[in-house]
C-alpha positions, 0 to 999 in steps of 0.5 A: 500500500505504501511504497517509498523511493529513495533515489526520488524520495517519494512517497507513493501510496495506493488504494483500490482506486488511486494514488497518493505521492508525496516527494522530499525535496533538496531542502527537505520541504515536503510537498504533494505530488499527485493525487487522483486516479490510481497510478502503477508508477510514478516516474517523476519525469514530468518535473515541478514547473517554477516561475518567477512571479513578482510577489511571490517571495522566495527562501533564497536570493540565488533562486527567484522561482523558488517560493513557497507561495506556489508550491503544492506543499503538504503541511504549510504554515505562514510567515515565511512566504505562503500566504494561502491558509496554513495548516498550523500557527504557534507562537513562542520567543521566535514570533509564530512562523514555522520552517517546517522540514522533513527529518524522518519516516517510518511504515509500518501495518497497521495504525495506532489509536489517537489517545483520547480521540475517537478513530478509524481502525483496523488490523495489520491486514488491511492498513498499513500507515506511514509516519511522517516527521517534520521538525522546525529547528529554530522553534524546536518544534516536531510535527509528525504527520500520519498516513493510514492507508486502507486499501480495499477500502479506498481510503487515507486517514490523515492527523498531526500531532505536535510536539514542543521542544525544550520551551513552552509553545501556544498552539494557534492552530492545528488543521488535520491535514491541508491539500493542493491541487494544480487546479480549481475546476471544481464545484463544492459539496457540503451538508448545511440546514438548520434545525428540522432541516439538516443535511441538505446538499449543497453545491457551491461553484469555486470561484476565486477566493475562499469557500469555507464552512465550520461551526463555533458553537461547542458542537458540530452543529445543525447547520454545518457538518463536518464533511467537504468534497470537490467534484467536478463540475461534470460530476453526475450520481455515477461518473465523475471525480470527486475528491472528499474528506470528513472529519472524526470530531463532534465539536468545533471544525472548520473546513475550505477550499481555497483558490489562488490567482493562479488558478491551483486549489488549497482544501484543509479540515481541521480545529476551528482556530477561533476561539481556540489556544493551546499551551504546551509546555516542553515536551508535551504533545498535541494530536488533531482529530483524523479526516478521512480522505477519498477520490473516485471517478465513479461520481457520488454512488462511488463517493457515498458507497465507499463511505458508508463501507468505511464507517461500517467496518472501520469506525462504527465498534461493538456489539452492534457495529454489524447487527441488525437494529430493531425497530422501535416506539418511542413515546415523546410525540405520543405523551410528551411530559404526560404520561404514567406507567399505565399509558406506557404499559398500554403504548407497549402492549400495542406496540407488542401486537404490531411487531415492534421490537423496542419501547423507549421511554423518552423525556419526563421520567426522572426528578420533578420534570414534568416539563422543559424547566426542571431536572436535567442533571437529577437522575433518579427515577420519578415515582409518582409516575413509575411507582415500580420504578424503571427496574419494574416498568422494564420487566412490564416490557421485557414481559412483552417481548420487548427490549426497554430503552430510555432517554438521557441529557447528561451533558446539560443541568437545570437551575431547578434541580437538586445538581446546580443547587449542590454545584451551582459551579458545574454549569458553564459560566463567567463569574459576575455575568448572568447566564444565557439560556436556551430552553431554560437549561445550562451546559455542564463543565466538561473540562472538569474531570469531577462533572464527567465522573459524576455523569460516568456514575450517575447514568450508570447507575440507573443502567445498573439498575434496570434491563436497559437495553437501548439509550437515547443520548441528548444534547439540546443546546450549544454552549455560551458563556465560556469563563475566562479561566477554568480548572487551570487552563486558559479560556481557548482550551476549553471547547477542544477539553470539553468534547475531550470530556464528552470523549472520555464519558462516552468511551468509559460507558461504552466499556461499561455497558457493551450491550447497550444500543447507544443513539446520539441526538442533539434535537435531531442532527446537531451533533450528527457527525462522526466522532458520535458515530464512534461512540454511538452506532446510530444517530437521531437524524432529525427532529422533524418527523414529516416524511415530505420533509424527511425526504432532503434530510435523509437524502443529504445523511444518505450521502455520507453516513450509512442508513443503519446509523440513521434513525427514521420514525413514522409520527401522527398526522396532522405533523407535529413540526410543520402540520401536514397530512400524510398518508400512513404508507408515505410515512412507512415508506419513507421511515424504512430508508433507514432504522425505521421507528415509530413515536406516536400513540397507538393507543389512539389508532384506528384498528385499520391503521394499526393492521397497516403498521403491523404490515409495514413492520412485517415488511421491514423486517423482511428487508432490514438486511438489505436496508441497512447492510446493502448499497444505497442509490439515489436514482431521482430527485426532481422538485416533485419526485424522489427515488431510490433502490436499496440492494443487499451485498449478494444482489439478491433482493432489491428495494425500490421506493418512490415519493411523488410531493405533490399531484399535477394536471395533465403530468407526465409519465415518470420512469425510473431505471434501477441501478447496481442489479445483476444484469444476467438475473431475473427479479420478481416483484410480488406486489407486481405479480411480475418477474423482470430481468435485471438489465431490463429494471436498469436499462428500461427501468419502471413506469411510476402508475399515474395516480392523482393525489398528494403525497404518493409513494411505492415501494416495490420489492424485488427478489431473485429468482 
């Protein structure tokens, strides 16, 4: 996977699909030679060009073409001639400019884990990595940049970690990685929205200047995720080039792309740098957060499978990283903050009658919350409304065939709680300033090591205390007010220690409680990002649960993250977000995209509905393999329409779903082809009472039935014959 040349210097390394080379130069600069398709050789014949340009400055009065303002430079940092965005900033004695050279190399198989970061990992067989150690003599300061290259898998993981010398350093800024490319065709593609409307596509053209996006607000955010590529403009579903990087970190990042006046491109991920300072002293060390970097000539299907294929098997970890996910009820939209034991025994026993496998119980069963004002941080059950308490209302479930799952907002306290009245310091402040608010709760410290351990002790012990087989994990509110100084560590410390904190938390529960089903959520996706995904192999995509509105969110999630980490429910009519009718089958349809769910109240259904939604978990079940373990297609998507096919790995079984908004006069017809089928095998579709062959669905496609109404969708499902 990973060659070296030492008569060139270069670096060459390959996966499935291309090639990665980087070259040593004379002075020990290191810089990034290609990057694209997959090579066998690199030659290095077609030589650097150079160029006088007047204001491009250079290291050295003997050679005006040489300049670091214009070369592709691998890890770069300002001060000394580049003026693009740098990968790195620190200050000392010396100002802040870093000369940084190469010292020294090594590969080995394999990859090491990142002390206190989440990461991708795999064994010797399937990634080899190369380290990469760059040294800056004047500041003493080491950079080491890792390489991990997963060859099936088409992927390079890239990080740095810096380490201080015989002075202290304030580290600036510190990117994962920066790139540079001998171009700028591309147009940019990132994931933005808000909240209740996370994840849409977006394509920016790249013009000249800079396109960058990030977040600040303690988490990756609603609004922003941490995921960019660069595909060319010519770049359809299933051709063109795209070149694309995540980020494994939930809190704040930032990512760009970057062209100059001669027309190359400069792209990075990492740390936002705002608001962010690190002091190390001599000898300490500072490792940034991994991206994941990938290129494929196979347009956004190639991009999409490759990811979703990664993060299954090299980031996702435990019990459940490769098992089927059940379908759930969960009560919030159902009963909200009313309930009592009796209408959650009533809630599951339907749900037992209709198939469902797991019974959450949402917000409002702990301390004296009976509302959004109260509680947070009082983890103890409430017993006028469970009187047997979780351990009973668990066994009530389990009695019905169903594993028991509950809600938690660890990371946040309320004013009215038992916690902020005993440590009023635990809460994020600065002192002589009143707090901020949103819904009425604070954000706990988690920069101090006696906040995480509480919330390590607290959460576990009501999951010691009951079956609890599943656990929602909340976090509805972005952090403000950041003190000036805090447990020792200046104030621009604190955003990185606190998700450092949250890490930490999350890693000890895991280790604790392995065969517990972790869901992340932040009011839906506002922290829906990778490093969650380490931790918690499936995430609550959004709050909004209308299946018209579903369809963009789903369809941007769907884009990088895989459907079985994607939470998807069917809620009541009228929708409680956005107050719209849908027909039960659109929501079924739509909802079993992903991890279908329900969260609505049963007991309120007319039997007829409840005979549907036992034939849609009926359903699901029989192609949950597929859905959550196939390859996904994004077939249509026009102002009106949506279309998509899932397929299992094997080609065997195949499901096709389609999603009309709203009925038009005199529309036309709509055919859609199918993709990714054996072309040589015959498909049988029992809805159809008809058998097609697999060219034929791909190459013909299918003829939507013209049916006038709103909200109109199928889902056929194929098998092979």
């Amino acid at each position: 996977m990973i060659e070296y040349k030492e008569c060139k210097r270069l670096f060459h390394l390959k996966t499935r699909e291309f090639s990665y080379v980087i070259q040593i130069l004379e002075n020990n600069l290191l810089i990034n030679r290609y990057f694209g398709k997959k090579i066998k050789y690199f030659s290095d014949d077609n030589k650097i060009a150079y160029q006088d340009r007047a204001f491009s400055p250079n290291p050295t009065s003997k050679d005006r073409t040489f300049s670091l303002d214009t070369l592709p430079l691998e890890f770069s940092s300002n001060g000394l001639g580049d003026f693009r965005t740098s990968a790195i900033e620190v200050s000392n004695e010396y100002g802040t400019a870093l000369d940084l050279k190469y010292k020294s190399h090594r590969i080995y198989q394999g990859k090491d884990y990142l002390k206190g970061l989440p990461a991708s990992f795999g064994n010797e067989d399937v990634v080899e990595t190369l380290e990469i150690e760059l040294y800056d003599s004047l500041s003493d300061v080491t950079v080491v940049l890792s390489y991990s290259v997963f060859e099936e898998r088409n992927v390079i993981t890239r990080s740095a970690k810096v380490i201080a010398g015989k002075t202290a350093i304030h580290l600036e800024k510190l990117l994962s990685f920066t790139l540079d490319f001998p171009h700028k065709d591309f147009d940019v593609h990132t994931l933005t929205g808000r909240y209740g409307y996370e994840k849409e596509w977006t394509k920016t053209p790249l013009t000249q200047g800079k396109y960058s996006i990030g977040s600040i607000r303690g988490a990756s955010s609603h609004s922003r995720t941490p995921f960019i590529a660069l595909a060319s403009p010519e770049a359809t579903e299933q051709s063109g080039e795209i070149y694309s990087a995540h980020l494994i970190y939930s809190g704040n990042f930032t990512a760009f792309a970057e062209t100059t006046a001669i027309h190359t491109t400069r792209l990075g991920m990492g740390l936002n740098d705002e608001k962010f300072r690190w002091v190390l002293e001599p000898g300490q060390e500072f490792q940034s957060p991994e991206a994941i970097l990938s290129y494929t000539d196979k347009g956004f299907t190639g991009m999409t499978r490759d990811s979703h294929e990664f993060i299954r098997h090299h980031l996702t970890r435990g019990t459940f990283a490769q098992k089927e996910r059940p379908i759930l009820i969960n009560n919030w939209e159902g009963t909200y903050f009313d309930f009592t034991e009796d209408k959650l025994i009533s809630l599951a026993s339907e749900a037992a009658k209709v198939g469902i496998e797991l019974f959450v119980l949402d917000d409002g069963w702990f301390g004296k919350r009976n509302s959004d004002t109260c509680s947070l941080g009082d983890w103890v059950e409430n017993r006028e409304k469970l009187p047997n308490g979780l351990k009973g209302l668990a066994k009530k479930v389990n009695d019905l065939g169903m594993t028991f799952g509950l809600w938690f907002e660890p990371e946040m306290v309320s004013e009215d709680s038992d916690l902020y009245r005993e440590h009023p310091n635990w809460a994020i402040q600065i002192t002589g300033r009143g707090h901020t608010y949103s819904r009425e709760q604070l954000v706990l410290d988690l920069s101090q090591d006696e906040v995480c351990d509480y919330i390590i002790e607290s959460v576990s012990n009501v999951l010691n205390s009951a079956n609890i087989g599943y656990v929602k994990w909340d976090m509805n509110r972005n952090i403000t007010n950041i003190p000036e100084n805090q447990a020792n560590h200046e104030k621009h410390e604190f955003y990185h220690r606190y998700i450092l904190g949250l890490y930490r938390i999350l890693e000890t529960l895991n280790q604790r409680f392995p065969n517990v089903l972790f869901e992340s959520c932040s009011g839906g996706g506002g922290r829906n990002d990778l490093g969650m995904l380490y931790y918690m192999p499936q995430a609550w995509a959004s709050d909004n649960t209308d299946a018209i509105g579903r369809l963009s969110i789903q369809e941007g999630t769907s884009l990088i993250y895989p459907t079985i980490s994607m939470g998807s429910h069917v809620s009541a009519v009228p929708n409680h977000q956005v107050g719209r009718i849908t027909p039960l089958e659109t929501r079924g349809n739509v909802a079993m995209l992903g991890n279908l769910g329900y969260e609505l109240d049963l007991t309120q259904l007319e039997s007829s509905e409840l005979e549907e939604i036992a034939e849609q978990v009926e359903t699901y079940k029989s192609i949950r393999q597929t859905v959550q373990f196939g390859d996904y297609y994004r077939l249509q998507k026009t102002d009106n329409t949506y279309a998509y096919n899932l397929i299992s790995k094997d080609k065997s079984q195949v499901v096709f779903t389609f999603v009309k908004i709203l009925s038009q006069p005199e529309a036309p017809f709509i055919r859609v082809r199918l993709e990714g089928l054996d072309p040589e095998a015959t498909y049988y579709c029992e809805k159809l009472s008809a058998s097609f062959g697999g060219d034929e669905l791909m190459n013909i496609g299918l003829t939507i039935p013209y049916v006038q109404k709103d909200y109109f969708s199928l889902q056929y499902i194929f098998n092979k014959k």
